[in-house]
N, C-alpha and C positions, 0 to 999 in steps of 0.2 A: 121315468127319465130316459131308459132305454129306448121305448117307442119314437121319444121326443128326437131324441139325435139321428135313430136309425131313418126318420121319416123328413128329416133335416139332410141327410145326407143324399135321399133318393132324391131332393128340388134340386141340389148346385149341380152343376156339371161333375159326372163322375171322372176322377185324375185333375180337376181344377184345384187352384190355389185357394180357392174360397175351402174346400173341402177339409184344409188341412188343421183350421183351429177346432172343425168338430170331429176331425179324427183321433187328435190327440185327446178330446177331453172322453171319447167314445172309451179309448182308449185304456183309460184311467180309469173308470168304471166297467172295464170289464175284465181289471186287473184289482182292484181293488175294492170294490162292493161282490161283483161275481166269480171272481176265481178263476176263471179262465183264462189265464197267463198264455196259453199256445194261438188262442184268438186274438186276445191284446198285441202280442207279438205282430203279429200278421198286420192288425193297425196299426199299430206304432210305425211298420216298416215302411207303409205303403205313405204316412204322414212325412216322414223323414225323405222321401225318396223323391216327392212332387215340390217338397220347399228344395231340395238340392237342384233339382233340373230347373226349378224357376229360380236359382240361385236367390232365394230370399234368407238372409240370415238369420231375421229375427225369427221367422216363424221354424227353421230349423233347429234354433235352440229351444223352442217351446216346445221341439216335438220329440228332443232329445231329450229334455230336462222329463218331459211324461215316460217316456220308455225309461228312465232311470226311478222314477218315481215305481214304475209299476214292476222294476225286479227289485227292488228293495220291500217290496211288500209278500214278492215270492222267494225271498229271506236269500233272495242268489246277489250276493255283495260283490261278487268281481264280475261280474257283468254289470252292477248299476257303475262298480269307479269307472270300467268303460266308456257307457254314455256318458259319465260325468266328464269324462276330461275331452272328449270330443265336443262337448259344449264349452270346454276353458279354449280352442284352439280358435271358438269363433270371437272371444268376447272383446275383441276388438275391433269386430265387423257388424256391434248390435247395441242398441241402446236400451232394450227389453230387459231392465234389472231385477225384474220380478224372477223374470228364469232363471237369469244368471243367478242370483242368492238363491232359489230353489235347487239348483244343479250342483252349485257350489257345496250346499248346506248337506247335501246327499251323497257327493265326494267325501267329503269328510269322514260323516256316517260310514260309510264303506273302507275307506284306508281305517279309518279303526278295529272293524269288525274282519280286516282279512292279516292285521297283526303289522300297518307300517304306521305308528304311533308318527313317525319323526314327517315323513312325507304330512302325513293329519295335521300337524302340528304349523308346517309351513302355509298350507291353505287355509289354516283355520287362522291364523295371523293376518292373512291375506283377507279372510271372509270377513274380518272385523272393520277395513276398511270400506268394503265392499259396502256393508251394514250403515255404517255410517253417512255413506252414501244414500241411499234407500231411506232412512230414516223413520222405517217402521219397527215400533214398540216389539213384535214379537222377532221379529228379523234380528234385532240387536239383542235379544233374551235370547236367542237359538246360538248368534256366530259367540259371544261370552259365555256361556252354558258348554257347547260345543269346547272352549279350548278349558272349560274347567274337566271333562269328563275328559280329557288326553291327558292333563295332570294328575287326576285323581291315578290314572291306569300306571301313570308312574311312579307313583309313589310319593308326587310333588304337592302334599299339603297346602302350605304354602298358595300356589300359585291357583291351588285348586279352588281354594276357600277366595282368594283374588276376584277370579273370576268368577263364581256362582253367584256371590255380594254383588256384584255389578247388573248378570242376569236378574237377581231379585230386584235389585232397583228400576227395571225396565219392563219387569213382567212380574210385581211379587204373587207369591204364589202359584206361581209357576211351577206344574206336577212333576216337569222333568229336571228340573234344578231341584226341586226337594229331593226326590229320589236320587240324586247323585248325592248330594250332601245326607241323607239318611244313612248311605250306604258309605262314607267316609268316616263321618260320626262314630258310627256304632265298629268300625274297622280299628280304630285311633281309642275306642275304650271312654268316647266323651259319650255317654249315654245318656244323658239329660240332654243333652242338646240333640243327640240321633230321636228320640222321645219325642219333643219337643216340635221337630221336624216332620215325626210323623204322625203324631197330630194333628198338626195342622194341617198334613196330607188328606187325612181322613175327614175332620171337622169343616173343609173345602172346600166337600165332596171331589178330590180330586183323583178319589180311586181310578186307576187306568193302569196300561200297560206296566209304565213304572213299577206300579205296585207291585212289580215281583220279587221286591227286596224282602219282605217278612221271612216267608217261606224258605229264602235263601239263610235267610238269620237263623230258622231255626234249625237247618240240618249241622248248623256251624254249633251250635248248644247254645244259641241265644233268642230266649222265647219272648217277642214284642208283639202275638199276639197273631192269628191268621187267618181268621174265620172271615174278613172283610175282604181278604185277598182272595179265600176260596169262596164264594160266591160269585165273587167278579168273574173269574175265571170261568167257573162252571155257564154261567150266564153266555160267556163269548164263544165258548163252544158250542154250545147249543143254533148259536146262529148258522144260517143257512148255508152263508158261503165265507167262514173266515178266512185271512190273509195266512199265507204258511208263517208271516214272520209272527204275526199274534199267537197261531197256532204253538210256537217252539216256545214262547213267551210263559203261554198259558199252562202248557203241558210241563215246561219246567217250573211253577210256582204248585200246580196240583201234585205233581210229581215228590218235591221235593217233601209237601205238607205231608202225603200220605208215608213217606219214610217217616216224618218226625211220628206219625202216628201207629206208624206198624201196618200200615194195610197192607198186605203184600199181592192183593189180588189187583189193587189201585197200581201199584207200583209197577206189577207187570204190564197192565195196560200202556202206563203211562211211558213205560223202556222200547215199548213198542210203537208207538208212536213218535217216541224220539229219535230212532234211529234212522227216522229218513234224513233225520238232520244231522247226525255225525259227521266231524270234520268242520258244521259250522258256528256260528256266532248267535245269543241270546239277547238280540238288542235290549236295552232297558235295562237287563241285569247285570250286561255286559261281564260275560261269563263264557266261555267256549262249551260250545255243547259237548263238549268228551269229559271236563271236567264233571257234570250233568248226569252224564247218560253213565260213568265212572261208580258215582254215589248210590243210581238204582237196582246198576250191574252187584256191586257189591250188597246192596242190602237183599239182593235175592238169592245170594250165595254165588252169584256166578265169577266167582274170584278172577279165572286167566281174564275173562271180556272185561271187567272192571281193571285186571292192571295196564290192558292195552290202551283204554280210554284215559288212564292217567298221564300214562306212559306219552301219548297223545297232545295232553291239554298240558304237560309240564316243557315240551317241547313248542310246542304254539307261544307259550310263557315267557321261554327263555330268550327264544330271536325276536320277540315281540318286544321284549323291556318290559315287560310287564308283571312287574314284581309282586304288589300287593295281592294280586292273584295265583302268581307260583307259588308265592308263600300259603295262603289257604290251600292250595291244591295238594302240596309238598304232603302237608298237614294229612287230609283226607289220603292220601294213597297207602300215608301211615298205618295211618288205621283200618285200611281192607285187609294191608298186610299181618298186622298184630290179629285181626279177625280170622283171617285163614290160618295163623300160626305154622307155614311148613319149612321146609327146610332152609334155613337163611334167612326167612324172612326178618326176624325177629334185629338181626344185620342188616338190612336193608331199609330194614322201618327205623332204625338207630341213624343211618346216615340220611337218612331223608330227614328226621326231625332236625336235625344238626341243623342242616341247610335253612328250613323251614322257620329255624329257634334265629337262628343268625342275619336272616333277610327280616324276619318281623322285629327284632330288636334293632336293626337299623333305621326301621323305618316308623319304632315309636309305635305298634300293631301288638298295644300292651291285652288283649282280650285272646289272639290268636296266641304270644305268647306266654299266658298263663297255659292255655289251651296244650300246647307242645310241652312244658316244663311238665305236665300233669302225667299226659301218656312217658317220660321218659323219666317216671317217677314208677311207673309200670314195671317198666322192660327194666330197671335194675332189681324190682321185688326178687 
């Protein structure tokens, strides 16, 4: 495919308008099959630059919406809202709706993963329109899917299971609607249906990215099972040039497995690997990688780096609204602390469960709160 474009690009005129739909898609593949994000860049820019001077809109936004596609793949989410809203500025100078719901659907992705639930929340109301327009089956499974995973981050049940019910009916089985509702299910303590859900994930074969909820389950102390998810993952590594967002994906589902299993030599690899991502976002698990990187810190003894990372992902949490997740995390910082056992801790880990006990009973997070009553059934021993 590489030879095919590169040898497509030597026939047009080099800086022609002609050049610019197989810049972007050059583009796209050299950011998302090979890795090379510093080369993609250089195309993407050079694609952006000959539709502005020929002032062609539409193909501007095609060349926007690939430059947002291809730093979302190199897991850098404030640079794809970037391209994305530089694509919202044109979309009333283009009739290209394939981009615009591509660019759109990527803004989104990205205000969630850099922690503005409410901004996500208005575009993805917006994307549903947009969808409707469009009137393609996966387009309308993504923008409904999309404003279920803003729900779910909230705490909004409810609105969450609203909308995933409407994605299944546009896309059933659909790997990343299941994976949002696996991961609500089994949050909320309905484990026949999180089961159920995952299942049918598997029976689908719709093992993918998603699938790094197990893994997530079990460092939480709920075992549904992960020998399918580590495989998958071991498999994506192995390939020649993964995406870093795969990459953070994968390494947190192995990561987490080899905790549940005591590997400590896995473990360390794995903390090592993920710290080139600290500070960022787990698409799929949708989980901040400090939270993550917090869990590996602490099962290798590295208590102070483990309270930094919590310290971290409970802040990200808090300005984010993003409850059902401070309350898991609350949880977890608990317990490095109860682990290291030093001065205060033992106070510390006391008001963090408080918190933790307090946010999951509001929000009906009967499995995290059994979880919390258990450890503060500890600390009075």
């Amino acid at each position: 495919m590489e030879d095919v474009l590169t040898r497509a690009l030597d026939i047009v005129t080099k800086g022609s308008i002609d050049s610019v739909r197989i810049l972007s898609t050059y583009g796209r593949l050299l950011s998302n099959v090979n890795g090379d994000y510093e080369k993609a860049r250089e195309v993407f820019g050079k694609a952006i630059d000959i539709s502005r001077r020929e002032q062609d809109h539409d193909l501007e936004i095609i060349s926007l919406a690939a430059a947002a596609a291809g730093d979302s793949y190199d897991n850098n989410w404030q640079r794809c809202v970037e391209w994305c809203l530089e694509v919202l500025e044109l979309r009333d100078k283009s009739n290209d709706l394939f981009a615009l719901t591509s660019a759109t659907a990527f803004l989104i992705r990205g205000l969630i993963a850099t922690g503005h639930p409410e901004q996500a929340s208005q575009h993805a109301l917006e994307f549903l329109s947009l969808a409707e327009r469009f009137r393609d089956h996966g387009v309308l499974s993504t923008a409904y899917w999309l404003n279920g995973v803003i729900a779910r981050m909230k705490g909004d049940w409810d609105e969450a299971r609203r909308f995933t019910d409407i994605a299944f009916d546009w896309s059933p089985g659909d790997g990343r609607v299941l994976g949002t509702r696996i991961v609500m299910e089994f949050d909320l303590g309905e484990n026949a249906d999180g089961e159920s859900f995952l299942n049918e994930s598997v029976s689908d074969d719709n093992i993918g990215p998603y699938y790094v909820h197990p893994p997530v389950f079990a460092s939480q102390g709920i075992d549904v099972g992960i020998e399918a998810s580590t495989a998958f993952y071991e498999e994506l590594l192995a390939q020649p040039h993964p995406p870093p967002m795969s990459v953070c994906v994968a390494t947190t589902a192995l990561g987490l497995t080899a905790v549940a299993e005591g590997d400590i030599g896995a473990i360390r690899r794995h903390r090592q690997t993920m710290s080139s991502f600290d500070g960022g976002f787990v698409w799929f698990a949708f989980v901040c990688v400090d939270r993550i990187s917090g869990i590996l810190a602490s099962a290798l003894g590295e208590f102070e780096l483990a309270n930094g990372h919590f310290s971290d992902a409970e802040a990200f949490y808090r300005k984010a609204g993003y409850s059902p997740e401070l309350a898991w995390s609350l949880s977890c910082h608990a317990d490095m602390l109860l682990t290291r056992d030093g001065d205060a801790d033992r106070d510390r880990a006391t008001t963090l469960l408080d918190e933790s006990l307090q946010i999951s009973s509001d929000l009906g997070m009967r499995p995290l709160m059994e979880r919390v009553l258990s450890r503060r059934e500890i600390l009075k021993a």
